[in-house]
C-alpha positions in Angstrom: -5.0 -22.9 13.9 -2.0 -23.7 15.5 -0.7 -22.0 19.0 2.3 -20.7 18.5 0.9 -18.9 15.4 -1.9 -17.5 17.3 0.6 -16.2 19.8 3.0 -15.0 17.3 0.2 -13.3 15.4 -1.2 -11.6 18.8 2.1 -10.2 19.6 3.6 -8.8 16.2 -0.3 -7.0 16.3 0.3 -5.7 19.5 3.6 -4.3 18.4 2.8 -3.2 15.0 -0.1 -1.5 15.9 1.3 0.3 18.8 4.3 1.9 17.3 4.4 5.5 17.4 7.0 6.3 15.4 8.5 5.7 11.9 12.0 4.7 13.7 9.4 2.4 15.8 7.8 0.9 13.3 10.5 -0.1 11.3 13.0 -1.4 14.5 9.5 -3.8 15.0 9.3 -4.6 11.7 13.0 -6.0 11.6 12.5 -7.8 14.3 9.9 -9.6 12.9 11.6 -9.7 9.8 14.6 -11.5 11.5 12.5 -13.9 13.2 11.6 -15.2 10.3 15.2 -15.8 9.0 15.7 -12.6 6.9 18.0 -9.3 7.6 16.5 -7.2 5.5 12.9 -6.0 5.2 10.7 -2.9 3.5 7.2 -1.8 3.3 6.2 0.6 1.2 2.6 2.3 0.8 1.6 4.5 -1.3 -1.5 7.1 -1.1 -4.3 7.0 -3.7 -4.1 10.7 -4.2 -3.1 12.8 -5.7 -3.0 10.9 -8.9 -0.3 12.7 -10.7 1.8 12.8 -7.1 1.0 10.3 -4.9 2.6 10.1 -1.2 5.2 7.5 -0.6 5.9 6.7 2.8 8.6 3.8 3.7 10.0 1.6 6.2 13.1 -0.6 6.0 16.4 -1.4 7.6 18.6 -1.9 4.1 21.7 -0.9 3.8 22.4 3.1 3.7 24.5 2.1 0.7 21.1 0.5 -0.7 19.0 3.3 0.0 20.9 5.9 -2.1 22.0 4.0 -4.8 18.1 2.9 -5.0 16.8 6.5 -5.1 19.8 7.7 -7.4 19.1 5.0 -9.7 15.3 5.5 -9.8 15.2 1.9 -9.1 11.6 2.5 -8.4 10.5 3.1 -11.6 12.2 -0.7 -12.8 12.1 -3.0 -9.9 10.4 -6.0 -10.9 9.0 -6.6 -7.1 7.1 -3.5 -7.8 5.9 -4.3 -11.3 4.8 -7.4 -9.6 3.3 -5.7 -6.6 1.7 -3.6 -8.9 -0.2 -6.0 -10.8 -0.8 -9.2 -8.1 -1.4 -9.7 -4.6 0.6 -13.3 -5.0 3.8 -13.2 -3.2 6.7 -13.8 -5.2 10.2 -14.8 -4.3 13.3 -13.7 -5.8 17.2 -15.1 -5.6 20.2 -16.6 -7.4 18.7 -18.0 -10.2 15.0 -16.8 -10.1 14.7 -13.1 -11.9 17.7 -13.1 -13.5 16.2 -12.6 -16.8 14.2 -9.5 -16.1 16.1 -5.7 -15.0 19.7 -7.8 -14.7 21.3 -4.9 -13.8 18.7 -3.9 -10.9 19.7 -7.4 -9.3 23.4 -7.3 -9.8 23.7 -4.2 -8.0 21.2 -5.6 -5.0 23.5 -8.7 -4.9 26.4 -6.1 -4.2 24.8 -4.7 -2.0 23.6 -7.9 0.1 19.9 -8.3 -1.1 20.5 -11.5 -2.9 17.2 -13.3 -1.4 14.0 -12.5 -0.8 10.2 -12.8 -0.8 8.0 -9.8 -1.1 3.9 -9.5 -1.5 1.6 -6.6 -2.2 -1.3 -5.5 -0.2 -4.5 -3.1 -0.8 -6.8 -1.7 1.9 -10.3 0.0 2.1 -9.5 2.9 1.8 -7.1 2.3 -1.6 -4.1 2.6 -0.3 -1.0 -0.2 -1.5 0.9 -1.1 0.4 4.3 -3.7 -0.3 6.4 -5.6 2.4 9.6 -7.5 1.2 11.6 -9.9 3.1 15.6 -10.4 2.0 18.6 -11.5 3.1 22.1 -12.1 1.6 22.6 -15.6 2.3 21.0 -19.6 1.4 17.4 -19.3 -1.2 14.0 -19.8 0.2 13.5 -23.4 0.1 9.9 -25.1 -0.5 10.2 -26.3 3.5 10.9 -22.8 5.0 7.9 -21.1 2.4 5.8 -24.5 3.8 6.8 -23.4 7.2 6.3 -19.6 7.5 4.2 -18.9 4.5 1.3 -17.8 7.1 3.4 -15.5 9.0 4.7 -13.7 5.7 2.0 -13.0 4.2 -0.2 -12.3 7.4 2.7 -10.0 7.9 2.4 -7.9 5.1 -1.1 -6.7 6.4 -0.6 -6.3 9.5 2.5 -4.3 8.8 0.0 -2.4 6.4 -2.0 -1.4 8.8 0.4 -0.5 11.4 2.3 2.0 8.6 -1.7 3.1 8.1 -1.7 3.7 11.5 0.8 5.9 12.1 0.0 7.7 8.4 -3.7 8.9 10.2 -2.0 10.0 13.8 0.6 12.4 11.2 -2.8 13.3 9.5 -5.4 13.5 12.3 -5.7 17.3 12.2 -7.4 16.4 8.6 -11.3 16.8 9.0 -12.8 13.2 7.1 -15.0 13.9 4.0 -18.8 13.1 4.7 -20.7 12.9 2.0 -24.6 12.3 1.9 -26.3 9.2 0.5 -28.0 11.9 -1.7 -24.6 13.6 -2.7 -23.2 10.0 -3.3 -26.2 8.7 -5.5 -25.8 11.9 -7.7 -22.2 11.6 -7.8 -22.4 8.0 -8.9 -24.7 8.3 -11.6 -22.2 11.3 -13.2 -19.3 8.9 -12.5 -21.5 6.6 -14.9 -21.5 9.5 -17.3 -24.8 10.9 -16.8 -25.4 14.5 -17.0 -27.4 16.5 -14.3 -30.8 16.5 -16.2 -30.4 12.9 -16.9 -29.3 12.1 -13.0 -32.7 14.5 -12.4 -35.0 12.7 -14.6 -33.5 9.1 -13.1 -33.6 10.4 -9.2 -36.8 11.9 -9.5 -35.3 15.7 -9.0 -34.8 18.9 -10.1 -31.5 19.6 -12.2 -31.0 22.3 -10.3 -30.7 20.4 -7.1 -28.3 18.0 -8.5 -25.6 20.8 -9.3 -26.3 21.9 -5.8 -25.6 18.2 -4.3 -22.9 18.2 -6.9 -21.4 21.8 -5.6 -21.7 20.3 -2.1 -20.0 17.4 -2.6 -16.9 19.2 -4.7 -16.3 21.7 -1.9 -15.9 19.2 0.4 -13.9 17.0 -1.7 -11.8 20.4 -2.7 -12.4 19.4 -6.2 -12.6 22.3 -8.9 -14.9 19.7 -11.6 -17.3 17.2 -11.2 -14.5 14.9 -13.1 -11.7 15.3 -10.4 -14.7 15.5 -7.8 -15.5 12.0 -9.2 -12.4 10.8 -9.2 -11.2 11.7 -6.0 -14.1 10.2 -4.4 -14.4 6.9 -6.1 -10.3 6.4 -4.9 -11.0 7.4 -1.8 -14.2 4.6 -1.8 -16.4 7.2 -1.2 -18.6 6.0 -3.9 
């Protein structure tokens, strides 16, 4: 691997990582960003839960013009990066001439704005959350040299800047007491994830019904479930399961 990479990659980690506050993160982030030829940059991640609310939290340095007109807009809901993001961990690239056919009026108002260039890539970690860092600018289009050239950094990028934004998500959260389930309360809740009632999870475990519901009754007060189906749910996105 080469040198410079290795260095590169020890110092954005070091950075990264370290940042202790959203302002922080992102200043590092641009920096990074810049060094890599690009003025703007964003990551996004997004919680696994709730489902029918989940947490956004965001980094970027794009314009303040950008930013409202983004959130007015509802841009989020339409932005074809996202739909992407969404769907594939491949990085895609954006300009001029590429994207034009899909949401034109999402990228004539980011060319107006400046973002007329740009590379983004999705990211998922362990414990479910996604995560999205995207690279633009308002000048020349990626060419097939500079992708050749920094393609490593980019996308090696996106997860460390993933788990730098994780970071600083569990310092916000560390007053949260971690969910420990036991291999028993796991096995039982896998088996109803699979659709299996208690007396068949009994007859298949080799225990009472009874003490299934109370491993089940365990495991939804500490999930703060009120059903074994959002008990269920809630652990398998959080990878409990």
């Amino acid at each position: 691997m080469n040198s410079k990479f290795v260095e590169w990659q020890a110092s954005q980690t070091q950075a990264l990582m370290t940042a202790s506050t959203d302002d922080a993160f992102a200043t590092l982030l641009a920096l990074a960003a810049r060094e890599l030829g690009f003025e703007y940059c964003a990551f996004g991640m997004r919680m696994p839960l709730p489902l029918s609310n989940r947490k956004l939290f965001m980094a970027n340095n794009y314009p303040t013009a950008w930013q409202q007109r983004y959130g007015e807009a509802n841009y989020l809901t339409v932005d074809p990066t996202v739909a992407h993001g969404i769907k594939s961990v491949v990085p895609l690239v954006w300009g001029e001439t590429a994207m034009l056919d899909t949401e034109r009026p999402f990228w004539e108002d980011a060319r107006a704005h400046g973002l007329k260039v740009g590379w983004a890539q999705s990211s998922v970690s362990a414990a479910g959350t996604v995560g999205m860092l995207t690279l633009a600018r308002s000048n020349e289009e990626i060419s097939a040299a500079e992708l050749s050239e920094n393609a490593m950094r980019m996308s090696w990028l996106v997860h460390i800047a993933h788990e730098g934004m994780a970071h600083l998500v569990a310092a916000k959260r560390k007053a949260e007491q971690p969910i420990l389930l036991t291999a028993r309360e796991i096995e039982v809740l896998r088996w109803t994830a699979d659709g299996k009632t208690s007396n068949e999870v009994g007859q298949i475990m080799a225990i009472s019904e009874r003490t299934v519901n109370f491993h089940i009754t365990n495991s939804l007060e500490k999930l703060g479930a009120n059903n074994k189906t959002a008990g269920v749910v809630k652990a398998a996105m959080l990878r409990l399961l």
